[in-house]
C-alpha positions as CSV (number, residue, x, y, z in Angstrom):
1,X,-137.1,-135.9,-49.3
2,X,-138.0,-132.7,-48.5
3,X,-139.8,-130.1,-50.7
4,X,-141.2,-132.6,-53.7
5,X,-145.0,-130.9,-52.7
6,X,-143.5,-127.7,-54.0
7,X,-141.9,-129.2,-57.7
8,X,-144.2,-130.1,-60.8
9,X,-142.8,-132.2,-63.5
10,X,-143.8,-131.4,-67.5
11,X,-142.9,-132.1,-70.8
12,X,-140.7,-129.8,-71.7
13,X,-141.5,-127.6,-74.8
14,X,-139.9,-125.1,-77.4
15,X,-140.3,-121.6,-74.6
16,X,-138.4,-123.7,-72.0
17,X,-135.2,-123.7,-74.7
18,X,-133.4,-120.1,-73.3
19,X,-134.1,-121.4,-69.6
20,X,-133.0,-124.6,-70.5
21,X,-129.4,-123.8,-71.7
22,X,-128.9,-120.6,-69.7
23,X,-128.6,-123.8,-67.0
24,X,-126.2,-125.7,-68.7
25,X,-124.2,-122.8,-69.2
26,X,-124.3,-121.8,-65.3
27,X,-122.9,-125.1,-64.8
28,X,-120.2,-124.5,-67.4
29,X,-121.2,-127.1,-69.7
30,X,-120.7,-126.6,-73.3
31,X,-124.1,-127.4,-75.2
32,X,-125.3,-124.7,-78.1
33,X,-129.2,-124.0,-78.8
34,X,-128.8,-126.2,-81.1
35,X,-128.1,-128.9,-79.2
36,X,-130.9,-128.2,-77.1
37,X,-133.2,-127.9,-80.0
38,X,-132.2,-131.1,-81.3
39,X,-133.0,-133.0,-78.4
40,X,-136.9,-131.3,-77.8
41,X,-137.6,-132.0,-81.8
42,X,-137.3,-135.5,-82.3
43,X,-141.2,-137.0,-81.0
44,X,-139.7,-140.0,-79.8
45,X,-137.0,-138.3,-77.3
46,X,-138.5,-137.7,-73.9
47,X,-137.7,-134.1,-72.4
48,X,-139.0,-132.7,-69.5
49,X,-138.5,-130.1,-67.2
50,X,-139.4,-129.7,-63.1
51,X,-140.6,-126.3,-62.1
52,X,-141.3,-124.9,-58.5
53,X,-143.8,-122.0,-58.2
54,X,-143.8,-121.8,-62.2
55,X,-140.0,-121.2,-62.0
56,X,-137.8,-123.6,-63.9
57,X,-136.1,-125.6,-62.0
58,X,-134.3,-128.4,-64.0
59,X,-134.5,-130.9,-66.7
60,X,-133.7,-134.4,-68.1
61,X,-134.0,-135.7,-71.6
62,X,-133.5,-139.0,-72.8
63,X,-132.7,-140.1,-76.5
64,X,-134.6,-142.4,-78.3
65,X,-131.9,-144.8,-80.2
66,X,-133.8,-147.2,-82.6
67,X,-136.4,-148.0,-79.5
68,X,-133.7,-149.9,-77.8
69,X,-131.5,-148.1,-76.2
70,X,-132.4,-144.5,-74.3
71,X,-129.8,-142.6,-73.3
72,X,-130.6,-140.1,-70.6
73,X,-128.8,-136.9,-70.3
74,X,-128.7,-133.1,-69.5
75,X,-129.8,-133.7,-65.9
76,X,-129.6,-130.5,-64.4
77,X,-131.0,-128.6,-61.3
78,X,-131.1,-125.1,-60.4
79,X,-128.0,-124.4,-57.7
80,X,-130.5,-122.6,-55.8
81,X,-133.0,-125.7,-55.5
82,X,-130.8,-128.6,-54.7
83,X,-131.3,-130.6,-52.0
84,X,-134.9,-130.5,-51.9
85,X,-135.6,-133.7,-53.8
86,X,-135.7,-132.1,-57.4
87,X,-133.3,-134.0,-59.1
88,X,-134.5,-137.4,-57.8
89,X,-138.3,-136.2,-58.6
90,X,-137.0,-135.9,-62.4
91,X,-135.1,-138.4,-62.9
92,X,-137.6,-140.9,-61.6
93,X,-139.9,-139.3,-63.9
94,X,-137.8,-139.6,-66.8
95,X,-137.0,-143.4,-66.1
96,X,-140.4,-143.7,-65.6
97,X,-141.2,-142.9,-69.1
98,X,-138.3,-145.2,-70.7
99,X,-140.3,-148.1,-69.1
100,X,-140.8,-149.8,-72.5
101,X,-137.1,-149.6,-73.4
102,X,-134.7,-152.3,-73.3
103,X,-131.3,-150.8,-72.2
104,X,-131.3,-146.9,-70.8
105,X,-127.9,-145.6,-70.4
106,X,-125.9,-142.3,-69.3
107,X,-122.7,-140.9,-68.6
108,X,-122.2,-140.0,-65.1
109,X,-121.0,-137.0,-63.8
110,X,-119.0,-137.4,-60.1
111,X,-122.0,-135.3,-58.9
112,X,-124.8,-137.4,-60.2
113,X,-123.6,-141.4,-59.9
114,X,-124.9,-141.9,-56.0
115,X,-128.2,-140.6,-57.6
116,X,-128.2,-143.1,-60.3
117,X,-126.5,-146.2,-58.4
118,X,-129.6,-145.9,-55.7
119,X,-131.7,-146.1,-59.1
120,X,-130.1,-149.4,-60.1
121,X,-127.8,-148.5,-62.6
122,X,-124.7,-150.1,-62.3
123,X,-120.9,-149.5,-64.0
124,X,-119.9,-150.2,-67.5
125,X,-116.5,-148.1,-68.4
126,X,-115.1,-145.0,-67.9
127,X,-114.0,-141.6,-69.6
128,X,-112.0,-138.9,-69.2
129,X,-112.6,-135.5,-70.9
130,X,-109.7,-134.0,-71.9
131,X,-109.3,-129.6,-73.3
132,X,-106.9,-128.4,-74.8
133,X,-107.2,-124.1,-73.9
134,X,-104.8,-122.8,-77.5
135,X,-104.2,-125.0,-79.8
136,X,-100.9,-125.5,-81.4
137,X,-101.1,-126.3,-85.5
138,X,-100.8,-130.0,-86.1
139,X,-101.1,-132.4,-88.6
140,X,-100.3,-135.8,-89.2
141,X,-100.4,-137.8,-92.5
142,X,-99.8,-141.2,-93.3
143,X,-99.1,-143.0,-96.2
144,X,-101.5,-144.4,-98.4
145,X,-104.7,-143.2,-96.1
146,X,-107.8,-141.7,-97.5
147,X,-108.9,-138.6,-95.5
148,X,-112.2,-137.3,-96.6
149,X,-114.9,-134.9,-95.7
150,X,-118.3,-137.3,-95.1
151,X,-120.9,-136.2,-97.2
152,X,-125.0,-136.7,-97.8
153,X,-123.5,-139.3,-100.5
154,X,-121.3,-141.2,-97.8
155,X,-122.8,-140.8,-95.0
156,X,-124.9,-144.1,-95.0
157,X,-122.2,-145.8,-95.2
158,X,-120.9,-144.2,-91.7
159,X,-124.3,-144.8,-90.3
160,X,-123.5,-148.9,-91.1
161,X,-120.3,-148.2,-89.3
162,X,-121.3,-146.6,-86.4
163,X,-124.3,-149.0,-86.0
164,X,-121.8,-151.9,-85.7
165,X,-119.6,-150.1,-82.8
166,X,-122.1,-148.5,-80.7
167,X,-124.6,-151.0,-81.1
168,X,-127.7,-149.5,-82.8
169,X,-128.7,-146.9,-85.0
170,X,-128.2,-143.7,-84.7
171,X,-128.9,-142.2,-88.0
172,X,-131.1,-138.9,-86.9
173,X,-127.7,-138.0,-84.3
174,X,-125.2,-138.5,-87.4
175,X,-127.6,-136.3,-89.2
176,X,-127.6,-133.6,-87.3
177,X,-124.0,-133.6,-87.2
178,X,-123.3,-133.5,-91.0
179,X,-126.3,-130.8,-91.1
180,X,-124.7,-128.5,-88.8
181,X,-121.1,-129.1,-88.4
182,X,-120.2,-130.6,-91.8
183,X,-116.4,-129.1,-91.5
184,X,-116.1,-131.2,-88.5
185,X,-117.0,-134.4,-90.2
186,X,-114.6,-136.9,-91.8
187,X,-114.1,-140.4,-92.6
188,X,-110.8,-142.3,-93.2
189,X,-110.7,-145.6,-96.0
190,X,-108.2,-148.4,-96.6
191,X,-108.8,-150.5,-100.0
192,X,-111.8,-148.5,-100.5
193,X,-113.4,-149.2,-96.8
194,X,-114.2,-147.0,-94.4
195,X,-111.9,-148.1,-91.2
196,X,-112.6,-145.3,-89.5
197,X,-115.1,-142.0,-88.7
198,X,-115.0,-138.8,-87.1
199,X,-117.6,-136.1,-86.2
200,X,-117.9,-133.1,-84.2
201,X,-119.5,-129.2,-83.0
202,X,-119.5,-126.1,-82.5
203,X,-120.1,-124.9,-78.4
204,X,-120.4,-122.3,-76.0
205,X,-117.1,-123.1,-74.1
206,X,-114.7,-125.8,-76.5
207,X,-114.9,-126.9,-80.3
208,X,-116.2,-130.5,-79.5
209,X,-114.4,-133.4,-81.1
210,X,-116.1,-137.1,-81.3
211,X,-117.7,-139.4,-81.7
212,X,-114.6,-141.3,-83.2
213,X,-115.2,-145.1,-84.2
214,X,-112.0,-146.7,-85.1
215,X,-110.3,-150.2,-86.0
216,X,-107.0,-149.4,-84.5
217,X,-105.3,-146.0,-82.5
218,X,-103.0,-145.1,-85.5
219,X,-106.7,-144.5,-87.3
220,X,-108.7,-143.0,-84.7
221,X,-105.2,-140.5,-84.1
222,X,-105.2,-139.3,-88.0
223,X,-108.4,-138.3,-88.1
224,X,-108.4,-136.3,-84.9
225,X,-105.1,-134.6,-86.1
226,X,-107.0,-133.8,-89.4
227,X,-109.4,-131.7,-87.1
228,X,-107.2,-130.3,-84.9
229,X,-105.1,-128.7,-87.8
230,X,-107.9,-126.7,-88.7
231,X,-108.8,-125.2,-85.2
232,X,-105.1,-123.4,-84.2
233,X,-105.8,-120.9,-81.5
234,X,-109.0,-122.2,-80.6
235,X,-110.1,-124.3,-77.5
236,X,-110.8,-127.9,-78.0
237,X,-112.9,-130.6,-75.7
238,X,-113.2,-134.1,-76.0
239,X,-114.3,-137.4,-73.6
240,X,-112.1,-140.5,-74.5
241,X,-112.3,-144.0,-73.3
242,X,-110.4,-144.3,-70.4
243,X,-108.5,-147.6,-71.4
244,X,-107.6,-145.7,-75.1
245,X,-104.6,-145.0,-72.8
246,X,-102.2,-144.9,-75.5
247,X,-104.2,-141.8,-77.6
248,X,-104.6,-140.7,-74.4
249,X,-101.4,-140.0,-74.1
250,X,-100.8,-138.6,-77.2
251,X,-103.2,-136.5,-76.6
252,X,-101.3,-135.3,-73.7
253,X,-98.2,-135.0,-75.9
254,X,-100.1,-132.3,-78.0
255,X,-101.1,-130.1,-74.8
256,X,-104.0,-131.6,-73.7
257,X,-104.9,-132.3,-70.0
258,X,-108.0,-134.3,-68.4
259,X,-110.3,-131.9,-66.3
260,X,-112.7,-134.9,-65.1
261,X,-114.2,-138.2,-65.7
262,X,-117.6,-140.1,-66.4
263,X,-118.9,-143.0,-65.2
264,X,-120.8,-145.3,-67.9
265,X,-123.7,-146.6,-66.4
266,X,-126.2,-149.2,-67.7
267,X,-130.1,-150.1,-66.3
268,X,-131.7,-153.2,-67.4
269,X,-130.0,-154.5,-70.3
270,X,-126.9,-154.4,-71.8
271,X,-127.2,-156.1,-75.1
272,X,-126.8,-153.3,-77.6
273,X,-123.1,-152.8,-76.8
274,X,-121.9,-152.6,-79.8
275,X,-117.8,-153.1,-79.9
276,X,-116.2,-150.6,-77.5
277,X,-112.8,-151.7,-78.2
278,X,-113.3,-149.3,-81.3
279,X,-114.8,-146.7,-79.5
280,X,-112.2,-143.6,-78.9
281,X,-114.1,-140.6,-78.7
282,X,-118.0,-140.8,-77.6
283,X,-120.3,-138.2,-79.3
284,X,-121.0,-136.4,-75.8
285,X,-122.2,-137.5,-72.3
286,X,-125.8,-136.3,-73.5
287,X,-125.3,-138.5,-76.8
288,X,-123.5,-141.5,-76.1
C-alpha cells in the first residue's frame, strides 16, 4: 500500500465543511451543506477527514443510530490521490472507531464494495437509484386515504413507525428532515393509523425523495405521487429496493430510469433489521 507515510487521519471539524462538499460535488453526488453540517454536529457521529501535506484528501462519517447500529457513509477520496492507500487508511480508521457498535452498515457504491468485502462486510440487498431529468405533473388519489403534511405534533408518531421498519431509532435524522424540508414530508392514515410515511430534500443535483416506509406498494406509490405533483419541471432522485420491482416499474411508467445500484452491506451483526419488506425508498446511501 503505497503512500500511507504521506496521509494523516483527523477528526473532522466545522472549516473542513466547503472542502468537504466541494468533493462530493466533484464526484456528482448530490448532498447540500446542510447535509454535511448535519452529519459533523451530532457528538455521537464520527467524521473524519485524511489529509496529505495539509491538503484534504477525503473523508468518512458514520452515523450513530441509538448506539446500535452505525451507518458509514460519504467515503470519498480526492481523484488525484487514489491509489495510494487513502481510502483503505480511512476507512479502517473509521471502523476502528465503531468498535463498540453492534451492527455497522453502508450502502455500497460499485467503486467501493471490493474495499468493503476485504473488510468483512458481507451482502444484505440491493438498490437501484432511479432520476427522473423534467418532471411531468402527476397525481394520484385514492379513495378514502388520508394524505397529510407530518408535523412537530405527528411526527412522534412517524418516529414509532420508522423505528419498527428500519430497526432502531432514528429520531435526530427524522428531525432534521421536518426542520429543513417540511414540504417534503408527509404521512398517509387508514382508520386513523398511520400505514405509511414519506420524507425528503433539497440538493445540489436532484430534489431527493425517501425514506418511504410502507405496509403495501399502492401506499408507498400515493405518497410519492403526492410529492411528485408538486415538483413539475424539476429533477427528481430516489434509491428503491431492488425487489420493490412493481413501484419500480411504475416508476418507470412516469419517466424515470435507473442510473446505478448499491450494494447493502452488513459487518458484525445484523439484528436491528427492522422489516425491509416495507421498506421502498431508503433515506440516502449516507443515511440508511
Amino acid at each position: 500500500m503505497e503512500g500511507n507515510t504521506s496521509f494523516r487521519i483527523r477528526s473532522m471539524n466545522i472549516h473542513d465543511l466547503p472542502l468537504a462538499l466541494e468533493l462530493s460535488r466533484q464526484e456528482g453526488w448530490n448532498q447540500t451543506g446542510k447535509d454535511w453540517n448535519f452529519l459533523l454536529s451530532n457528538t455521537q457521529n464520527k467524521c473524519v477527514v485524511v489529509e496529505s501535506g495539509g491538503r484534504l484528501a477525503g473523508t468518512a462519517t458514520a452515523l450513530n443510530y441509538d448506539n446500535r447500529v452505525a451507518w458509514i457513509g460519504m467515503v470519498l477520496i480526492n481523484k488525484e490521490l487514489r491509489g495510494q492507500g487513502a481510502g483503505r487508511l480511512v476507512f479502517d480508521h473509521i471502523l476502528g472507531e465503531l468498535k463498540d457498535i453492534e451492527s455497522i452498515k453502508l450502502d455500497a457504491t460499485p467503486a467501493g464494495y471490493p474495499l468493503y468485502r476485504r473488510s468483512g462486510f458481507e451482502d444484505e440487498l440491493e438498490i437501484c437509484r432511479m432520476t427522473n431529468g423534467s418532471l411531468t405533473n402527476l397525481t394520484i388519489r385514492e379513495p378514502g386515504s388520508c394524505i397529510e403534511k407530518i408535523t412537530e405534533e405527528t411526527l412522534p408518531e412517524v418516529i414509532k413507525y420508522d423505528e419498527a421498519v428500519f430497526g432502531v431509532n432514528r429520531t435526530s435524522l427524522l428531525n432534521y428532515f421536518l426542520d429543513n424540508y417540511p414540504d417534503k414530508c408527509y404521512l398517509l392514515r387508514r382508520d386513523k393509523k398511520i400505514c405509511a410515511y414519506m420524507l425528503g430534500r433539497d440538493g445540489i443535483r436532484y430534489n431527493y425523495i425517501g425514506p418511504v416506509y410502507a405496509g403495501k406498494t399502492a401506499d408507498a406509490r400515493l405518497l410519492i405521487s403526492e410529492a411528485l405533483g408538486s415538483l413539475k419541471g424539476k429533477a427528481v432522485a430516489l434509491d428503491i429496493m431492488k425487489d420493490k420491482q412493481e413501484l419500480t416499474e411504475w416508476l418507470q411508467s412516469v419517466g424515470f430510469s435507473i442510473q446505478r445500484c448499491f450494494v447493502r452491506m452488513v459487518f458484525r451483526s445484523n439484528k436491528y433489521r427492522g422489516r425491509p419488506e416495507h421498506q421502498y425508498l431508503i433515506s440516502g446511501p449516507e443515511y440508511g
